[in-house]
KEFI-659636 format. One line per field, with one value per residue (C-alpha): residue number from 1; x, y, z; residue in one letter. Coordinates in steps of 0.25 Angstrom, whole numbers, plus 5000, padded with zeros to 4 digits. Layout:
BEGIN
k	c(NUM,...)
u	c(X,...)
v	c(Y,...)
w	c(Z,...)
r	c(A,...)
REM end
This chain:
BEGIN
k	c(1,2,3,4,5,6,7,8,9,10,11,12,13,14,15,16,17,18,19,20,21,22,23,24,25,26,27,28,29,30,31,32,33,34,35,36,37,38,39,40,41,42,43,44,45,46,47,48,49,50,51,52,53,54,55,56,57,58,59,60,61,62,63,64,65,66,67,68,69,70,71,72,73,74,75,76,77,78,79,80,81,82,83,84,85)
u	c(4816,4809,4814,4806,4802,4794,4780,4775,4763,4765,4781,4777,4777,4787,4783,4792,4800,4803,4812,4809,4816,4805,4805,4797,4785,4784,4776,4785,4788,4775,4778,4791,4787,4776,4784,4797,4790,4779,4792,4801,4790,4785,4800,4806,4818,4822,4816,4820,4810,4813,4801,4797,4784,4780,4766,4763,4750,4747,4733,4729,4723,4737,4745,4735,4738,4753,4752,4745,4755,4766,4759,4756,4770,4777,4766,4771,4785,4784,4776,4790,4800,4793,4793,4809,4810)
v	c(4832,4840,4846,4858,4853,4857,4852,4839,4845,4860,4862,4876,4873,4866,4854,4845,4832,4822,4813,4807,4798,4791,4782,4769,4771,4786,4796,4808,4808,4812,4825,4828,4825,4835,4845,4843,4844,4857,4864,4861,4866,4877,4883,4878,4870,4857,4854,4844,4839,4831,4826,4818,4817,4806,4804,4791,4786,4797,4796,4800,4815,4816,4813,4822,4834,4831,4832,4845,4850,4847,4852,4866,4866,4866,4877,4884,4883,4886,4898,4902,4897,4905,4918,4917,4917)
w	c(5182,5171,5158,5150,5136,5125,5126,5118,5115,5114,5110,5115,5129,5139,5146,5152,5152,5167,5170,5186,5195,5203,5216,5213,5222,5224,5216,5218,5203,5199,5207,5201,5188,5188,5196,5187,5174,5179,5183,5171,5161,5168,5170,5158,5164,5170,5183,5194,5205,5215,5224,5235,5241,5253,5260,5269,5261,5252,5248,5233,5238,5246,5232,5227,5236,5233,5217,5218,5228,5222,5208,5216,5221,5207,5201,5213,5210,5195,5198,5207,5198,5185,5194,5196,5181)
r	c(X,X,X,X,X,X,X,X,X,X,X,X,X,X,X,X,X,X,X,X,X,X,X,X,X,X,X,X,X,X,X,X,X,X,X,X,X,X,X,X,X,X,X,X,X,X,X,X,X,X,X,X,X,X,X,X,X,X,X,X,X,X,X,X,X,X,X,X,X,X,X,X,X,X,X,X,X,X,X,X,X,X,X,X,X)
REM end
């Protein structure tokens, strides 16, 4: 979960503060966080993520292709959400 704030280094802008629950051994937080935080300071509200991403012996280019994924996904849903406005 993300909430809009101020940023620390330019007040004039939003940036974002995280909280995450986390499984011990997975990396799905590092997607949530990114996704949570992108959405709640490009939309100015609170935002929840919940994600869960499994691949039998991922290799570093497969974690890769997953970030950037996941990255294009939320670009995408911003540009969708902002248009709603």
């Amino acid at each position: 979960m993300a909430i809009p704030r101020p940023s620390l280094k330019d007040p004039s802008k939003l940036s974002s503060t995280s909280s995450v629950f986390t499984l011990v051994g997975h990396k799905d937080d590092e997607v949530a966080r990114m996704a949570s935080e992108a959405l709640a300071s490009k939309l100015s509200r609170v935002a929840v993520v919940s994600a869960g991403i499994h691949l039998d012996k991922a290799t570093e280019s497969d974690i890769r292709k997953l970030v950037r994924n996941a990255n294009s996904a939320v670009k995408n849903a911003i540009k969708i959400l902002k248009s709603r406005d």
